[in-house]
N, C-alpha and C positions, 0 to 999 in steps of 0.2 A: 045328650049333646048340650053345651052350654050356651047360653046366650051367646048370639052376633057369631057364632061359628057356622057357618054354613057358604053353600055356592064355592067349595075348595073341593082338588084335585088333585090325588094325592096318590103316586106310583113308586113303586119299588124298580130297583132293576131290573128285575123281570116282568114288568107290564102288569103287574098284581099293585092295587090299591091296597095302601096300608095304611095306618096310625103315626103320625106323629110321635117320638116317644115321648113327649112334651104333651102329649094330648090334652092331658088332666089342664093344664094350666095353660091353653089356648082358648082363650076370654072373647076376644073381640076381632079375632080374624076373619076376612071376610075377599074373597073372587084373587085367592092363591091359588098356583097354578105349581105343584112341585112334582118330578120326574125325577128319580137314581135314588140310589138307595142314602141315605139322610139329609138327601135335600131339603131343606127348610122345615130344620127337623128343631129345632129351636123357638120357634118365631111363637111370641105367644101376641101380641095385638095387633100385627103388620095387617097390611090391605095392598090389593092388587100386584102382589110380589110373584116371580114367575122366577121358578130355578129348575133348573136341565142338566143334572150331571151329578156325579157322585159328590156329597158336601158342600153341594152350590147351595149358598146360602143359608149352609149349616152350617151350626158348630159354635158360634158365636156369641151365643144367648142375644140372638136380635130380639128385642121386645116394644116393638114402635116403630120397624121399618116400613117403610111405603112407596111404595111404585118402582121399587129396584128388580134388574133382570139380570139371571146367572145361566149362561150357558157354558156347560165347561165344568169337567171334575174341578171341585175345591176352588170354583169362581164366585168371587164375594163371600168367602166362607167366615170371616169374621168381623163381618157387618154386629152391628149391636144396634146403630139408632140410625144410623144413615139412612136419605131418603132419594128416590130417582139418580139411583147408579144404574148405570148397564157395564155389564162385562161379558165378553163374549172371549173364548179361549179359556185352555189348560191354564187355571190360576189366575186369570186376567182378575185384577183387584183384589187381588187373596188377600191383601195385608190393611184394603181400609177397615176401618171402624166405624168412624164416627159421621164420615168426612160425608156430603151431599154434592148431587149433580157431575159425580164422573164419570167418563167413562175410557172403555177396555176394551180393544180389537186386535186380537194376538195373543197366541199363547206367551204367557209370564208376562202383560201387560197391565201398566200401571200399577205402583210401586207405593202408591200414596197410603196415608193409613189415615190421617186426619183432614186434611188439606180437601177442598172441595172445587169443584169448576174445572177439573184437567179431563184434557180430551189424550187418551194415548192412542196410537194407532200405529201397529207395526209389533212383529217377537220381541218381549226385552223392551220395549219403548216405555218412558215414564218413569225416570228413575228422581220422585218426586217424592218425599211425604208429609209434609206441611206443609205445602207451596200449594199456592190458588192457583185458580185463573190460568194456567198455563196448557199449550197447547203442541204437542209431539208427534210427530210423525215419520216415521222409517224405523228399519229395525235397530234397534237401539238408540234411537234418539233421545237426549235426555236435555233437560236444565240445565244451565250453569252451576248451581246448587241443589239438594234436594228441598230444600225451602224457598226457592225460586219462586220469582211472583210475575204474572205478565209475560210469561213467556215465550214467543212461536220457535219452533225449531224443528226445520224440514230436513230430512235429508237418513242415508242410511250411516249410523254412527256418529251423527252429528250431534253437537254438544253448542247450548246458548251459551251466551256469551253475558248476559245480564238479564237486569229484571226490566220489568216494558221495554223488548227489542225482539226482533226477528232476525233468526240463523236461517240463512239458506245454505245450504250444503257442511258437508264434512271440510277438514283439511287439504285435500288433495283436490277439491272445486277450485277450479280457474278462470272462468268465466261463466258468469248469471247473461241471461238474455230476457228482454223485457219484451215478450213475443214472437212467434216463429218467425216473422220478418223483421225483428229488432226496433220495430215501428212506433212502440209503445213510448209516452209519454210518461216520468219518473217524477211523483212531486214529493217534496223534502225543505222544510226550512233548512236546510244545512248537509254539505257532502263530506266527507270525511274519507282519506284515502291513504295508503301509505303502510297500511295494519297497525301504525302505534310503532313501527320500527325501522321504518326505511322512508326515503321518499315519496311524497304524494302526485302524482300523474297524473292529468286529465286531457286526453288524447281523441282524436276523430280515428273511427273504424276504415281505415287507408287514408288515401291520399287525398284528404277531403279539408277542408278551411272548420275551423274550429268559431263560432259565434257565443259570443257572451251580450245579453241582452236582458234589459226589462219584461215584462209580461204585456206592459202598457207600452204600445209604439210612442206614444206623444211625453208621456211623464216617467220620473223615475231616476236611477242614477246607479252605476255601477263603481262599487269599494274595491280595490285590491290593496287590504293590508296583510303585515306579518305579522306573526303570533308573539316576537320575543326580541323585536329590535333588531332585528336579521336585515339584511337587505334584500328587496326586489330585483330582479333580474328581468329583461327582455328581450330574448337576444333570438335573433331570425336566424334559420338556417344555412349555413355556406353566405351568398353574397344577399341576401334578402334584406329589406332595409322594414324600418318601424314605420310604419303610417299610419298619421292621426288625420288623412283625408280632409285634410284645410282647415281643420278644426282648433281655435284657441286654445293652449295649454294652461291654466289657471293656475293661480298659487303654485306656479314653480319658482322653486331657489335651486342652484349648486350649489354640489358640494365643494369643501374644500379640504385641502389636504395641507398641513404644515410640512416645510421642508428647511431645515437649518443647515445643511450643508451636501457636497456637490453629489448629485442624484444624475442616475442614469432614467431616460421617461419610460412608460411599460402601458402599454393598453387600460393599466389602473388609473391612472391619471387622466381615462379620455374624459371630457367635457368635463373636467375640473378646473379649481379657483387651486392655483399651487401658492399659498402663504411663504415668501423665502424670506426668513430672518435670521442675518447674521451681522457681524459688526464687521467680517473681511468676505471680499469677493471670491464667490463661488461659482460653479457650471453648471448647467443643465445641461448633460449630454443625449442628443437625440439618436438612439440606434440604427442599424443599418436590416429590414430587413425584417424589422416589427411591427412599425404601428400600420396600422388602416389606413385605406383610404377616408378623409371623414374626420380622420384623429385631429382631435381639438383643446386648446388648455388655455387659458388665462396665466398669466405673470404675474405677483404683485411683487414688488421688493421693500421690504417693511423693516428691513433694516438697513443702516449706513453700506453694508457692502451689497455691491453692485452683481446683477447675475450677466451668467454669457451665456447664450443661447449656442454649442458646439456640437460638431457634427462630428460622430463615432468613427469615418470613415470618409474616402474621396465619392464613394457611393450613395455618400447621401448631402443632396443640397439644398440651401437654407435661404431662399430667396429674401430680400427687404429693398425697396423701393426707394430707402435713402442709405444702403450699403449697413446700416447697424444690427451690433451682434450683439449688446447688453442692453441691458435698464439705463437710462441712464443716472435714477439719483433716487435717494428712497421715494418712497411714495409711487415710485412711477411704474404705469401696469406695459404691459407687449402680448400683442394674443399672437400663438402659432398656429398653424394649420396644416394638416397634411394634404397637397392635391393629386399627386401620384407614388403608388406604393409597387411600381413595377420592382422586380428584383431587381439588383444591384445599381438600380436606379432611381432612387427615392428622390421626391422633391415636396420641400415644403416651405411654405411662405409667412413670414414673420412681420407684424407692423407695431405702431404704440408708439410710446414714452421711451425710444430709446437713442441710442448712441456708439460709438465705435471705438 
């Protein structure tokens, strides 16, 4: 027996202690533990290695592994230098090498051959093999790549999505719950929603008030911008109206809208500045049967010709306190306003800079 070979345990298929066919050139092995017939039939300096099954841990020419576990025909069978792998299952880690600290729970789990730090868990899971650090779980759950770095990915058949992120479920998952009572608190510098393809949604679970808020009750400030120049929207359901609860609106401007010649008004125009620039007089027809209650615009008349504030229909009526229905001269503004949008009964009331 040669030096530093000793305290090994060493079984054939049939519970008979045999030899290594490696024997001759087994140097420095030392508290191996091998079961099935050429189980850790290779290994010429490895220490505390433990294989169970036909080729676990054979085959390879391991010569320097340490503290790796093969349970499972041909589990970790082409280990060479790798060190504290476990594989557990038919093949689990069949295909590392090199790679340290993986491991294998499932038959054909983990796929890696170099790649070190994957956890697979599940048949078929860990379809990895240069990829670190990454972590699988259900039957076939894989990477986004097999070079995948940082990976978590739960689910059965479930596939990541990138490197440092976590997949929960396959395709066909529709809703994640953050505790059996939904009760869990979700931290995230940032929520992203939409998949990358459609609109993004952020809704209360029924018919519940939605709260957007600081962490800190006394400090702090909430942003709502768009990503690309888009416009914001806030628009309440059915008659609901916006309430900022007496609270001053800061750094507000309206918008405004150019309009050179005669415009019928449309809900786009509500709480706008309408820019009319023309050299001959024009209308602004008010419809019948459209705007809101609420519906509000500004006038300016920025050219020589004069606008007239007209009504689409006998249904709808244009009150003014001094009888006028236009601008009356450039420069001069009129705000309108809608106060009743009953049907075929609309009224709305007109003041400013004008004339008849």
């Amino acid at each position: 027996m040669k030096a530093g070979f000793y305290k090994q345990v060493l079984l054939d298929g049939y519970g008979k202690q045999f030899w290594p066919l490696d024997f001759e050139n087994m140097t420095h092995n030392r508290y191996n533990i091998a079961i099935g017939n050429g189980a850790l039939d290779v290994e010429t300096i490895g220490w505390d290695n433990i294989a169970i099954g036909m080729d676990a841990l054979g085959g390879g020419s391991m010569s320097g592994g340490y503290s790796n576990t093969a349970v499972g025909n041909y589990s970790l069978d082409a280990v060479t230098t790798g060190d504290y792998n476990s594989g557990f299952g038919l093949q689990s880690l069949t295909s590392l090498t090199s790679g340290s600290y993986n491991v294998g729970l499932g038959g054909y789990s983990g796929s890696v051959t170099t790649g070190s730090y994957n956890t697979s868990v599940g048949y078929s899971s860990g379809y990895v093999t240069t990829g670190s650090y990454n972590t699988m779980v259900g039957y076939s759950a894989d990477p986004s790549a097999n070079s995948g770095t940082n990976q978590t990915v739960i689910g059965s058949n479930a596939d990541g999505q990138a490197d440092n992120s976590v997949t929960l479920g396959n395709n066909s998952v529709t809703a994640v719950y953050m505790a059996e009572d939904k009760g869990a608190t979700v931290y995230a510098s940032s929520v992203a929603t939409g998949g990358g393809s459609a609109a993004g949604v952020y809704k209360s679970d029924g018919n519940y008030d939605v709260t957007l808020k600081t962490g800190n009750s006394t400090t702090g400030s909430i942003t709502i911008e768009d990503g690309s120049n888009g416009d914001i929207t806030i628009a309440p359901n059915g008659t609901g109206e916006t309430d900022f609860d007496g609270n001053p609106i800061a750094n507000f401007s309206a918008s405004t809208v150019s309009i050179t010649s005669a415009t019928t008004l449309t809900t786009s125009h509500n709480g706008k500045v309408l820019i009319c620039n023309n050299s001959s007089d024009f209308s602004l027809t008010i419809p019948e049967d459209t705007l809101p209650v609420g519906f509000n615009c500004l006038v300016v008349q920025k050219g020589a010709g004069e606008i007239t504030l007209a009504a689409a229909s006998g249904n709808v009526t244009i009150n003014n306190r001094n009888s006028h229905t236009k601008t009356a001269n450039q420069w001069a503004i009129m705000t309108l306003i809608c106060i009743d949008a009953t049907t075929d009964a609309n009224v709305f009331v007109s003041s400013g800079d004008g004339t008849s």
